[in-house]
C-alpha positions in Angstrom: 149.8 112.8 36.5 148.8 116.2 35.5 146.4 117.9 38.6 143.9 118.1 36.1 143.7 115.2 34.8 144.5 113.4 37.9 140.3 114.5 39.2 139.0 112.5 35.8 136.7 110.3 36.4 136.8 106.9 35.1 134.0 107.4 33.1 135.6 110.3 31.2 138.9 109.0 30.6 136.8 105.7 28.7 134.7 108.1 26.6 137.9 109.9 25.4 139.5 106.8 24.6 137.1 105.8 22.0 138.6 106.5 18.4 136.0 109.7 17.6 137.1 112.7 15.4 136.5 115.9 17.7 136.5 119.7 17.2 139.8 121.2 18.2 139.8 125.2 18.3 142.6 127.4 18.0 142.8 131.5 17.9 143.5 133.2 14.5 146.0 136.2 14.9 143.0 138.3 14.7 141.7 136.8 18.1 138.7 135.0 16.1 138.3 130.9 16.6 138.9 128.6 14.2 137.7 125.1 14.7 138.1 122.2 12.6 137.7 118.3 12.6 140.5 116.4 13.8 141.9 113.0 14.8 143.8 113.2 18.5 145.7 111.4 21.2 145.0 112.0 25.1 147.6 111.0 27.5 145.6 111.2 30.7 149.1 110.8 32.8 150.8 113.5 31.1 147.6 115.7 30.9 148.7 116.2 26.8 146.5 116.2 23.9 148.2 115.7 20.3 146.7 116.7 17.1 149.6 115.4 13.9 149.1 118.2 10.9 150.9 119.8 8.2 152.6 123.2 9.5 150.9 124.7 6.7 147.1 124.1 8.0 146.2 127.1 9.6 145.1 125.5 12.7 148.8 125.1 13.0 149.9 128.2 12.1 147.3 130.1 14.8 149.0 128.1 17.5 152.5 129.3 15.7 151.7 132.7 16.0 150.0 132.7 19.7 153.6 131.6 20.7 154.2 130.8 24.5 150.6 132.0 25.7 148.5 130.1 23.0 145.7 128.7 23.9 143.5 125.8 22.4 140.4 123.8 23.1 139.7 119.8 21.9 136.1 118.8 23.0 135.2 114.9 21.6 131.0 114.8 21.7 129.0 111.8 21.1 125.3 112.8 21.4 125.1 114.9 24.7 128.0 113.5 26.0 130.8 115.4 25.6 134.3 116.2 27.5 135.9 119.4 26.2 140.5 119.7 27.5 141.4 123.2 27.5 145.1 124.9 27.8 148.3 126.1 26.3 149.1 125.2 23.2 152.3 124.8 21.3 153.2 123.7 17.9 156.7 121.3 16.9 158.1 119.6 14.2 160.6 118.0 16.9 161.3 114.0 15.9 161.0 113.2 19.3 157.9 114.8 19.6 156.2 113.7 16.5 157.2 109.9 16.7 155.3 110.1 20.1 152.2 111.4 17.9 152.8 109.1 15.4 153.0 106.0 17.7 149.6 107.2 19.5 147.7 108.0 17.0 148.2 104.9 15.0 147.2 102.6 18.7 144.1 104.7 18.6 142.7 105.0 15.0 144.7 101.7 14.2 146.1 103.4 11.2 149.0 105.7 10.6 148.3 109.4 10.6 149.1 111.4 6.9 153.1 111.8 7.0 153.2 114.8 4.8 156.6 116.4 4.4 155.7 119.5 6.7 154.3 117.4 9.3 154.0 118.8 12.9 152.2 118.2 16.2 150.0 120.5 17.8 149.9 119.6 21.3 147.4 121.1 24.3 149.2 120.8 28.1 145.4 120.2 29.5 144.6 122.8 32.4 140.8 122.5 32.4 138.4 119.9 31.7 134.6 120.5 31.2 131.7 118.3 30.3 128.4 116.9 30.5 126.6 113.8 30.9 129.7 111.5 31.5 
């Protein structure tokens, strides 16, 4: 288990296993955030968030053109609860990879993700964790 992720509590590991859409953020090449509404996967063990897209969508691109230092941000809120996993962030089109995503995402949201012909999966190696009020 990741070091983070391995100080969790309990209660924070539940509220990021409920099925909620969350924010994730990503850095433009101009250093200016962009966040947008997605659908994720959390792998407490692994310490690895997965956001499926098209390699098109520009959250994907941003993380494309970071390269090895890019960072990203995916916080889930619910009211004033909220648990916010912070750290590098790489893009992939590799099957491996992806049929990971795929196989995730569709135990959480009990539905397959989009499978558009440019799909891709963003994932965050979790280094921080911040929240409140769980």
């Amino acid at each position: 288990m990741s070091p983070v992720t391995a100080e969790l509590p309990a209660a924070a590991r539940a509220f990021l296993a409920r099925p909620h859409v969350a924010t994730l953020t990503t850095l433009r090449p101009d250093g200016t955030p962009h966040v947008t509404p997605v659908r994720f996967t959390f792998e407490a063990a692994a310490g690895l968030v997965r956001v499926t897209t098209r390699a098109a969508a520009r959250k994907a691109r941003n993380v494309a053109a970071g390269g090895p230092t890019a960072r990203g941000a995916l916080c889930q809120a619910d009211g004033f609860r909220w648990v916010t996993l912070e750290g590098r962030t790489a893009v992939t089109d590799d099957a491996t990879r992806l049929a990971d995503a795929v196989r995730c995402y569709t135990a959480r949201y009990r539905v397959a993700p989009p499978t558009p012909p440019d799909l891709v999966v963003i994932e965050i190696s979790v280094e921080r964790v911040l929240s409140l009020n769980v």
